[in-house]
Wavefront OBJ file of the C-alpha trace (Angstrom):
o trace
v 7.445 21.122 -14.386
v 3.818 21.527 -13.941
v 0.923 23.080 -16.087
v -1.897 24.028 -14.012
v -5.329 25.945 -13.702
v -5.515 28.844 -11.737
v -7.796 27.358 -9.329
v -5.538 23.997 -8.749
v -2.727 23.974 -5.946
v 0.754 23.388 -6.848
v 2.267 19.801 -6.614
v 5.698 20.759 -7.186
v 6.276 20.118 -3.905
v 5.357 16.395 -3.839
v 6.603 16.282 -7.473
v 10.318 17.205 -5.830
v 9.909 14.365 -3.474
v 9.072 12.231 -5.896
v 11.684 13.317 -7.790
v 14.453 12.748 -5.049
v 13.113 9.552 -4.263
v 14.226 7.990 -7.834
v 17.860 9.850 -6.995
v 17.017 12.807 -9.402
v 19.076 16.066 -8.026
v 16.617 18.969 -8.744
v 18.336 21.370 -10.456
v 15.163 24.094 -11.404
v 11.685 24.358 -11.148
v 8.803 25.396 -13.585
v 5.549 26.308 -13.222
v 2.852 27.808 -15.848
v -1.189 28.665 -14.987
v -2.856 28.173 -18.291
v -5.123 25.086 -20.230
v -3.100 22.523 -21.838
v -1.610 22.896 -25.419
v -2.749 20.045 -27.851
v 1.129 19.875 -28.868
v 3.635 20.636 -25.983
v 0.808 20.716 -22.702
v 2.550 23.918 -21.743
v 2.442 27.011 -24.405
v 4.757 27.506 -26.925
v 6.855 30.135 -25.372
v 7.392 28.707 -22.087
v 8.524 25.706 -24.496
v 11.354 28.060 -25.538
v 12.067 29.207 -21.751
v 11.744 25.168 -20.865
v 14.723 24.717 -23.290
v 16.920 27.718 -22.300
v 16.451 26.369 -18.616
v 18.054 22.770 -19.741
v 20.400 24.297 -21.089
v 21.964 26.500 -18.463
v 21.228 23.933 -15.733
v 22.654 21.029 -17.517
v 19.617 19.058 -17.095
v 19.374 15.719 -18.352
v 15.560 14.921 -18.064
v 12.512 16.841 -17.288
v 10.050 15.555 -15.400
v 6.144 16.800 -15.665
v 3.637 16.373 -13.064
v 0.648 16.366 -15.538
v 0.257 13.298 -17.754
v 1.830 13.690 -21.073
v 0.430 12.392 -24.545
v 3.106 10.813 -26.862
v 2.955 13.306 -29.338
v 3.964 16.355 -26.435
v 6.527 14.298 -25.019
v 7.938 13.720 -28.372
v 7.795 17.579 -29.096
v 9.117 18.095 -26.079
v 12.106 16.403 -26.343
v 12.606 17.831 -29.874
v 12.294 21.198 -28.326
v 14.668 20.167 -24.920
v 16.613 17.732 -26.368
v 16.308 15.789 -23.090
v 14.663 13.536 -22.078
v 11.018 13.892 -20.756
v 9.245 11.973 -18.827
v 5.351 12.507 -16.870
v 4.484 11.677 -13.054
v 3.348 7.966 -13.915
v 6.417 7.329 -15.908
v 8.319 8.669 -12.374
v 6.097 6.276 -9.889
v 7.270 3.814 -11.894
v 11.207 4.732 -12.021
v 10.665 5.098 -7.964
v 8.692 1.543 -7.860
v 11.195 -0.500 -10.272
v 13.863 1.018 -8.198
v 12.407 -0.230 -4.977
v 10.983 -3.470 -5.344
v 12.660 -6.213 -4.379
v 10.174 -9.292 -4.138
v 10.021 -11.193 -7.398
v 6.145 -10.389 -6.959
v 6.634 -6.699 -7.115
v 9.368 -6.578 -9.728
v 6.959 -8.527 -12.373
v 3.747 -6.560 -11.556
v 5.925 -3.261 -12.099
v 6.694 -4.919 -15.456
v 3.152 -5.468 -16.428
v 2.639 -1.955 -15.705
v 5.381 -1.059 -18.236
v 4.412 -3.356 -20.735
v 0.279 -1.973 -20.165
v 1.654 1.737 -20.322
v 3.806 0.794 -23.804
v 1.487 -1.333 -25.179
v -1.214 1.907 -25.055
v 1.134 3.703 -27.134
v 2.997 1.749 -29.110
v 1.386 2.498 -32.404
v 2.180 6.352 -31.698
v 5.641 5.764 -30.132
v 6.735 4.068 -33.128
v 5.078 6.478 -35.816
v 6.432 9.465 -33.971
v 10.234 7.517 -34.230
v 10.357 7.434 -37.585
v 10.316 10.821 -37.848
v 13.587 11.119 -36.432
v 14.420 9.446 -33.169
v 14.501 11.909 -29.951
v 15.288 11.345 -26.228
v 13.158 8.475 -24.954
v 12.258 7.527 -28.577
v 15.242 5.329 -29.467
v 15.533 2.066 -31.098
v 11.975 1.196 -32.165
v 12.179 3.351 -35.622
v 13.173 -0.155 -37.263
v 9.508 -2.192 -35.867
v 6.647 -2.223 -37.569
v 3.902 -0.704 -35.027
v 1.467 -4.284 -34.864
v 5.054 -5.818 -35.114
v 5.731 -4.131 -31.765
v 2.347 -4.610 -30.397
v 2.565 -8.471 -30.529
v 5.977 -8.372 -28.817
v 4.286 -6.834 -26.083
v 1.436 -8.462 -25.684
v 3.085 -11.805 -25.474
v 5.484 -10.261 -22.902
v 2.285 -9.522 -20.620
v 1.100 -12.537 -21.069
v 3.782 -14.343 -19.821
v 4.172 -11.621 -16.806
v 0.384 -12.319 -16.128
v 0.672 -16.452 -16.113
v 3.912 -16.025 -13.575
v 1.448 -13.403 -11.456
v -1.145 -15.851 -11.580
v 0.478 -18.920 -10.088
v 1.841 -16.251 -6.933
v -1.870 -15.277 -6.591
v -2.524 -18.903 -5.923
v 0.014 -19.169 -3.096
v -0.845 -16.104 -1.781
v -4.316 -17.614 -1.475
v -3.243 -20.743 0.204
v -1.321 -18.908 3.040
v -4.546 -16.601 3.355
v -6.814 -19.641 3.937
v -3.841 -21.189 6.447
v -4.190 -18.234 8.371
v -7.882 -18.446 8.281
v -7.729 -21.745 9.737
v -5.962 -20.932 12.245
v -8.468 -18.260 13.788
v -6.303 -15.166 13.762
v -8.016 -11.662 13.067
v -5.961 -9.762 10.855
v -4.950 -6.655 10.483
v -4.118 -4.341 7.647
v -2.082 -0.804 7.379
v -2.776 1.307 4.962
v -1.847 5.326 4.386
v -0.264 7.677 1.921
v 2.798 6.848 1.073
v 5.451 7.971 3.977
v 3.415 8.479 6.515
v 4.983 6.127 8.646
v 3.341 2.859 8.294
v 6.080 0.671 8.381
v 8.102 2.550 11.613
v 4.427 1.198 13.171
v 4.676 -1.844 11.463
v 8.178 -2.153 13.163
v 7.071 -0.466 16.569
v 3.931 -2.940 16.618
v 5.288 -6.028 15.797
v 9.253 -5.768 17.043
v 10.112 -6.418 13.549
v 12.782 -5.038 10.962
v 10.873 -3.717 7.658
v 12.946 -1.261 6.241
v 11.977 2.786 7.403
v 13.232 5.301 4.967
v 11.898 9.108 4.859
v 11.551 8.540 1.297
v 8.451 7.425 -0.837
v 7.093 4.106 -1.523
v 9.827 2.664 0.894
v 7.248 -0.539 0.940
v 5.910 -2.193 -2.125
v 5.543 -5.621 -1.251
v 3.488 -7.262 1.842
v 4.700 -8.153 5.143
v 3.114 -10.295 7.603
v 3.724 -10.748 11.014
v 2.003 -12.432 14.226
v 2.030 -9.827 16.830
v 0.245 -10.271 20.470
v -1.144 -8.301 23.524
v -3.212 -8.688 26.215
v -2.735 -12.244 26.027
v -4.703 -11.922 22.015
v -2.652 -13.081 19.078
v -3.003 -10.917 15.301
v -1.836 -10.766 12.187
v -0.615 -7.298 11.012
v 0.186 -6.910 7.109
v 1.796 -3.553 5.866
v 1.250 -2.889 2.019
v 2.505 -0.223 -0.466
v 1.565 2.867 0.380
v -1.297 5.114 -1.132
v -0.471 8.664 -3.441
v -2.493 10.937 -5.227
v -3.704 10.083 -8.643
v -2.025 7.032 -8.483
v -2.405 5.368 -12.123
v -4.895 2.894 -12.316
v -2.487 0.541 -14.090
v -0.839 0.931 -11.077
v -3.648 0.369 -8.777
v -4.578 -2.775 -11.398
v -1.669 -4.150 -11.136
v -1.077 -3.879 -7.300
v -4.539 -5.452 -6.659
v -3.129 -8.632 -5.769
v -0.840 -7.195 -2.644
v -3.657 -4.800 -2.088
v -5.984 -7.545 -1.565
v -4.586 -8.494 1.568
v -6.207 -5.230 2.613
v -9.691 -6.520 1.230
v -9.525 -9.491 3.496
v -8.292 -7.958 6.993
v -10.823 -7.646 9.975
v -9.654 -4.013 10.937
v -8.285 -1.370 8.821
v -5.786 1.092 10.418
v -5.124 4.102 8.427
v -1.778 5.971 9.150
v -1.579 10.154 8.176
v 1.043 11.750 9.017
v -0.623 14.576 10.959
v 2.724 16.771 11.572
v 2.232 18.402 7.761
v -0.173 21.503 7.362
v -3.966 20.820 7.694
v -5.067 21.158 4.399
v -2.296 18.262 3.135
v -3.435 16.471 5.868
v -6.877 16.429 4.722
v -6.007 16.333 1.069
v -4.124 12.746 1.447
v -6.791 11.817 3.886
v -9.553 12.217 0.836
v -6.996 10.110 -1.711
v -6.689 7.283 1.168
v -10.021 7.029 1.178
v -10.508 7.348 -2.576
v -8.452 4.516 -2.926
v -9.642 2.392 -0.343
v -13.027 2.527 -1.857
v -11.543 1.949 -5.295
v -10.033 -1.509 -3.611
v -13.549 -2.723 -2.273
v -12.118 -2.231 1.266
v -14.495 0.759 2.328
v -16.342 -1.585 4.489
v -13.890 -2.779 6.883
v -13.951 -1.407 10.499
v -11.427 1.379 10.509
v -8.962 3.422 13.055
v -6.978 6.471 11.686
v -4.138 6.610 13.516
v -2.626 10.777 13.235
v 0.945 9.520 13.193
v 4.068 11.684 14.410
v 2.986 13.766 17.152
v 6.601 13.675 18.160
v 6.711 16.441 15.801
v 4.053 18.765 17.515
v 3.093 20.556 20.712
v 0.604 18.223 22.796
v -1.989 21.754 22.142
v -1.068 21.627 18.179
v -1.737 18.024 18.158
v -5.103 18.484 19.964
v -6.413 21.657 18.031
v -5.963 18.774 14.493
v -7.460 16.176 16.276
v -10.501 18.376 16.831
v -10.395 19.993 13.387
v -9.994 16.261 11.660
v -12.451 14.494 14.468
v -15.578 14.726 11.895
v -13.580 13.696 8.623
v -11.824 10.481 10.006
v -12.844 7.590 10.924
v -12.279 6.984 14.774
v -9.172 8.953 15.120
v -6.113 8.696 17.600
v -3.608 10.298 18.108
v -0.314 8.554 18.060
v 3.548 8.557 17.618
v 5.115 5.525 16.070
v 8.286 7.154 16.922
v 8.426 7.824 20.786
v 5.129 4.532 20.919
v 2.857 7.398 22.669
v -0.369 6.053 23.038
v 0.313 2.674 22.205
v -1.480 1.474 24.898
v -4.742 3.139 23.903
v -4.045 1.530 20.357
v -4.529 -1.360 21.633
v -7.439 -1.230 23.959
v -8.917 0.374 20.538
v -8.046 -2.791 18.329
v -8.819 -5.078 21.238
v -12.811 -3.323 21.139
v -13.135 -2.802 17.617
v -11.851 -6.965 17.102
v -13.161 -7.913 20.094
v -16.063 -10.526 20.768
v -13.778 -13.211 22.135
v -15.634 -16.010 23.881
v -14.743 -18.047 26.679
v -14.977 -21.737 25.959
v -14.115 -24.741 28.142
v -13.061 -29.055 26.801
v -11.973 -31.639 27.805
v -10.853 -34.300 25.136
v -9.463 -38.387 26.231
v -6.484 -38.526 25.787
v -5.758 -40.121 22.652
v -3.012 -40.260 19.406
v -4.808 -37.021 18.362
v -5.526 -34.870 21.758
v -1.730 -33.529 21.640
v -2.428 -32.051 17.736
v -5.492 -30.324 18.970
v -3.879 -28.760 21.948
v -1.128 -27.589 19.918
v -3.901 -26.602 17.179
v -5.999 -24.490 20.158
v -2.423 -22.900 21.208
v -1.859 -21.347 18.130
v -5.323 -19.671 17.847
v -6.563 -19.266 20.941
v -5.882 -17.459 24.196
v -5.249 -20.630 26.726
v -6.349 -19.539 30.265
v -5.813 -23.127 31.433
v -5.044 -26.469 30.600
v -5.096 -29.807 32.894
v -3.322 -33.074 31.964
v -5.051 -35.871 34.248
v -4.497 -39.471 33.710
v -6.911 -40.069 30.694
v -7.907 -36.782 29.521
v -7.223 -33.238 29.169
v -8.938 -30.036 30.327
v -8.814 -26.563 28.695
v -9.995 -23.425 29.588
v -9.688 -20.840 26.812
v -10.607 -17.455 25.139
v -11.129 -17.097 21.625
v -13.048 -15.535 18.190
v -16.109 -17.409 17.794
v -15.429 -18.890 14.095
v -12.662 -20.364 16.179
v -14.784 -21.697 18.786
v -17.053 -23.355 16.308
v -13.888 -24.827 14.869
v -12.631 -26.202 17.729
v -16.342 -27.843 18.971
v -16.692 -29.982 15.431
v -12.785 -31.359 16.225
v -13.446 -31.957 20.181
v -16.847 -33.788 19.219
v -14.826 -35.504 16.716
v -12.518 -36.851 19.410
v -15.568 -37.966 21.611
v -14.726 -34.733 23.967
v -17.223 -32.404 25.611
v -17.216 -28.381 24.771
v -18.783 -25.300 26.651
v -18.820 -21.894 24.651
v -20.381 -18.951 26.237
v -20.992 -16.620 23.503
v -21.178 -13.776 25.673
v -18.027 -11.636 25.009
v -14.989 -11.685 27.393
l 1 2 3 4 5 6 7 8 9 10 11 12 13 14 15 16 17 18 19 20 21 22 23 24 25 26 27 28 29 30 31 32 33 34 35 36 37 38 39 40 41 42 43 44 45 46 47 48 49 50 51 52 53 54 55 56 57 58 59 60 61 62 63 64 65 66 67 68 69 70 71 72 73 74 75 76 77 78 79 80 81 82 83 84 85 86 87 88 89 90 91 92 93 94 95 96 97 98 99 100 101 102 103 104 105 106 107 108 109 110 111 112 113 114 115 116 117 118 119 120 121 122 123 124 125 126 127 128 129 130 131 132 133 134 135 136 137 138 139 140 141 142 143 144 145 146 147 148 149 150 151 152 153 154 155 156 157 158 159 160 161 162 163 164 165 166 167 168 169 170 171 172 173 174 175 176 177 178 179 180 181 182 183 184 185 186 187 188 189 190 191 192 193 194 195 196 197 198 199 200 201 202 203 204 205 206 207 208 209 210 211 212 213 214 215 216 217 218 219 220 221 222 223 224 225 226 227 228 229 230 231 232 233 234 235 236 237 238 239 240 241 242 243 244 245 246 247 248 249 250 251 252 253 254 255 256 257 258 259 260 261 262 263 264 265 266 267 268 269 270 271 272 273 274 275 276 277 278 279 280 281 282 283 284 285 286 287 288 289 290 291 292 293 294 295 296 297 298 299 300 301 302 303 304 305 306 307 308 309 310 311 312 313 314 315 316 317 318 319 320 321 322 323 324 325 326 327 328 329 330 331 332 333 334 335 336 337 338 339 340 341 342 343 344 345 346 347 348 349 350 351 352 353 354 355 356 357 358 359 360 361 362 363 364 365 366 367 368 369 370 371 372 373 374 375 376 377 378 379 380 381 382 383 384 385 386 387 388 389 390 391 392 393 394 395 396 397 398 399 400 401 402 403 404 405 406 407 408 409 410 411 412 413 414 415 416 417 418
């Protein structure tokens, strides 16, 4: 069901997906152009229609894509007597359903808990009027009564969140020691982030043609042309995504804040104007993040699914609204090889450096240290020392000239890029 202005576009479409996604069957669809009751959000009469509908379809919950006040969901399911729920209260169905890191499972709590707490003076006002679908059991709570029991619950959620934030920042810094650029996918949900995920990195991440398939982040080291990365896929972008949501996703959505190169995904096989409408929300979000910044690719997924001529004629038409497009297919891995030369330049600024370090207790940690975050061209084990000729990112370089000089070893960096 969706209430909307003349002048809006439908999201029924999306809603439907969204709908299958949390395992709904759609059984009828509703649309009305007017401005929003105070009391239902649609008018009265379609109320009445709304109700027949259930009734002959057998329905056992509407959903509405416009945000619902407690007092019209209340009336609503007077009026229905079914259940009725709004898009946020959906995302969430669709995210509890999914997650399956303890991480995501608690911050889809908190965003619960926020959501209930917000109305859990009206909720429990409204129930004691008579309890209706999706106002049962809380009739017998006092509303601060409630409150409280909330807000300890989100407490708790929040200390647990906390002490994962901490790890998360100690394997961020281990990475950073270790040299490695990284680099971050983001997109609108479905548009095939994790199939490149997969296709880039050889991994397994699960690939599902529904929404939100990932909601937790995944790390991997990947490597070409001799240059080692690390590639994080996070939960995917949609539009108007709640800012509870977006709150309480910061943490995995950091990762995004503190990657080198930012590779949006858009799946360029749907019509131009969704294209470009998910395009805008992307970047609405990635601004919203702090990650606006970051040096970016847009990769137009799924060509697989045009003509080469329909893929060029979007190219063109998207070329000034996208930052340094490419067209790719994480399917059939067209292009993958231009993908690469493209992260290669926009990460590149390698530098070839050359040590040699006695051999001491030490020299074999360092070598094993410079293997892991460089690109080693050479290396030479003589009787008392060892040689290495090598490529990598400056920080590195600088890294690796305070430990030589620590071991009494000599270092040569040419700054000039490889």
């Amino acid at each position: 069901m969706q209430r909307r202005l003349n002048r809006e576009a439908s999201s029924l479409p999306e809603l439907r997906r969204l709908a299958q996604s949390a395992g709904y069957d759609v059984v009828a669809e509703f649309e009305q152009t007017r401005r929003a009751d105070a009391r239902y959000q649609i008018g009265r009469g379609k109320v009445e229609e709304l109700a027949d509908l259930v009734k002959e379809t057998g329905a056992e919950k509407v959903i509405f894509d416009n945000a619902l006040r407690m007092i019209q969901a209340y009336n609503l399911a007077k009026a229905t007597k079914v259940e009725i729920i709004d898009r946020f209260q959906l995302i969430l169905e669709i995210f509890n359903k999914r997650a399956t890191t303890t991480e995501a499972k608690l911050q889809i709590q908190l965003a619960t808990l926020k959501n209930e707490l917000k109305h859990a003076k009206e909720k429990v006002r409204l129930t004691k009027h008579g309890e209706q679908p999706g106002f049962m059991g809380i009739g017998v709570y006092e509303a601060e009564i409630y409150r409280e029991a909330i807000k300890r619950q989100v407490h708790t959620i929040q200390q647990k969140l906390g002490h994962i934030r901490e790890k998360r920042v100690l394997h961020r810094e281990r990475r950073t020691a270790l040299g490695l650029y990284s680099v971050s996918l983001a997109g609108y949900t479905n548009a095939g982030k994790s199939s490149l995920f997969n296709a880039l990195s050889e991994a397994t991440v699960e690939v599902d043609n529904a929404l939100f398939t990932t909601l937790s982040t995944t790390t991997r080291l990947i490597e070409f042309s001799k240059r080692r990365f690390l590639l994080t896929d996070t939960v995917g972008f949609i539009d108007r995504l709640p800012h509870t949501l977006v709150e309480a996703f910061l943490s995995t959505l950091e990762e995004t804040v503190y990657s080198d190169l930012l590779i949006l995904v858009l799946d360029i096989s749907e019509p131009l104007e969704t294209v470009r409408k998910k395009n805008q929300t992307c970047q609405q979000t990635i601004n919203r993040i702090g990650a606006s910044g970051l040096p970016m690719l847009t990769l137009l997924n799924k060509i697989d699914c045009l003509s080469p001529q329909e893929a060029q004629q979007k190219l063109e038409a998207l070329r000034e609204e996208t930052k340094n497009p490419l067209l790719i297919s994480a399917k059939s891995k067209t292009n993958f090889d231009q993908l690469q030369q493209e992260i290669l330049r926009r990460l590149e600024g390698y530098v070839a450096a050359a040590f040699w370090v006695p051999m001491t207790q030490e020299t074999m940690s360092l070598v094993s240290w410079v293997h892991k975050g460089a690109d080693v061209k050479k290396i030479t084990y003589n009787d008392n020392t060892v040689d290495v000729q090598l490529e990598a990112s400056p920080e590195f370089a600088e890294k690796l000239r305070k430990r030589v000089e620590t071991l009494q070893g000599k270092i040569e960096i040419n700054l000039e890029p490889t």
